[in-house]
C-alpha positions as CSV (number, residue, x, y, z in Angstrom):
1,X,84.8,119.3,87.0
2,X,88.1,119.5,84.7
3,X,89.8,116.9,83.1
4,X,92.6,117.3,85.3
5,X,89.9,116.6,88.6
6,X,88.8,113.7,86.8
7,X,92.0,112.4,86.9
8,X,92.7,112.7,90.1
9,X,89.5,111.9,91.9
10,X,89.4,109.0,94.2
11,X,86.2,106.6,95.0
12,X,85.2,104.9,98.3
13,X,82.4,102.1,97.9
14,X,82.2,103.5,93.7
15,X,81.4,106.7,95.2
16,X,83.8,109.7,94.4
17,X,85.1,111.0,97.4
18,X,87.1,114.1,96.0
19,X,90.5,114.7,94.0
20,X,93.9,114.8,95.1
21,X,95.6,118.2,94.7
22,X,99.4,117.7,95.1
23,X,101.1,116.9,91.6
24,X,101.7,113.8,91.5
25,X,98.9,110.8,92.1
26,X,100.2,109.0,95.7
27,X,102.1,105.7,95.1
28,X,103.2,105.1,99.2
29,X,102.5,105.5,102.2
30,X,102.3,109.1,103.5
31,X,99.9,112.4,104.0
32,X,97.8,113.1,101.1
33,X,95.8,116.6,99.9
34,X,92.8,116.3,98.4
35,X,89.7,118.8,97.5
36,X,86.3,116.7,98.7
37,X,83.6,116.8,96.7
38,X,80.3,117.2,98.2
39,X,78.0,114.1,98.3
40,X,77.7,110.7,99.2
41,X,81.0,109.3,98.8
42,X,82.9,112.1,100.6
43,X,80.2,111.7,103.4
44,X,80.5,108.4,104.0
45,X,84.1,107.5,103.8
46,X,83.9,110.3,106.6
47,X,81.2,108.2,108.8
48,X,83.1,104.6,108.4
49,X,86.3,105.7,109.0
50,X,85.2,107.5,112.1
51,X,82.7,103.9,113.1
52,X,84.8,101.2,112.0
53,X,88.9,102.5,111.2
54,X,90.5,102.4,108.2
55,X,88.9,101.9,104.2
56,X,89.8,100.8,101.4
57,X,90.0,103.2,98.4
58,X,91.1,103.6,95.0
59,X,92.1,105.9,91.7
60,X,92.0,105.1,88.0
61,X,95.3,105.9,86.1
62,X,96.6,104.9,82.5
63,X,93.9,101.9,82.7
64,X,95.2,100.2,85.8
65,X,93.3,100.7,89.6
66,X,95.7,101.8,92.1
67,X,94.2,100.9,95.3
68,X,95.0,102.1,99.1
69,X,93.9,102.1,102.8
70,X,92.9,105.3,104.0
71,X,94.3,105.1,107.8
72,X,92.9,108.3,109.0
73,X,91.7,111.6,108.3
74,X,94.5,113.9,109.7
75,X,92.3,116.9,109.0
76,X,90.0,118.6,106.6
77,X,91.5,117.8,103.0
78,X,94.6,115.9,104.5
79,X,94.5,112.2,104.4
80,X,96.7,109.3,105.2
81,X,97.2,106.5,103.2
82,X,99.0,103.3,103.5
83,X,98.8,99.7,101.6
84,X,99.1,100.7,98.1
85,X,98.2,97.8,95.3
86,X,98.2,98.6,91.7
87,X,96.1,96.2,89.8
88,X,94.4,96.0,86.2
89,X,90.8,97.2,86.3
């Protein structure tokens, strides 16, 4: 993983789920690219969300936790995201 994944990688449950790809970090509501990561995280944000709707997620950036809903998995690397809160870690 690079620097620049690490940045950008997103965790459901503490497990990463995979790294956003578009250039800058999401802040509001809209449709989201990531890359997934294979492994436990990725896996079961995919089960919930399918089981019981939409999970909460989050991203580390400049020492602060931005957290946000995942509403639904529009398709393979394409998320959507609503309900951002940025708190301190």
């Amino acid at each position: 993983m690079t620097p620049e994944q690490e940045r950008r990688t997103f965790f459901f449950e503490g497990n990463p789920v995979g790294y956003f790809t578009d250039e800058a970090l999401p802040a509001s509501p809209g449709r989201y690219h990531y890359m997934p990561y294979r492994g436990p995280g990725h896996y079961r944000l995919g089960v919930v969300l399918r089981s019981s709707g939409p999970q909460r997620c989050h991203y580390l950036a400049d020492g602060k936790k931005m957290e946000f809903t995942v509403a639904t998995w529009v398709s393979y690397g394409l998320l959507e995201l609503t309900d951002f809160k940025l708190s301190r870690r």
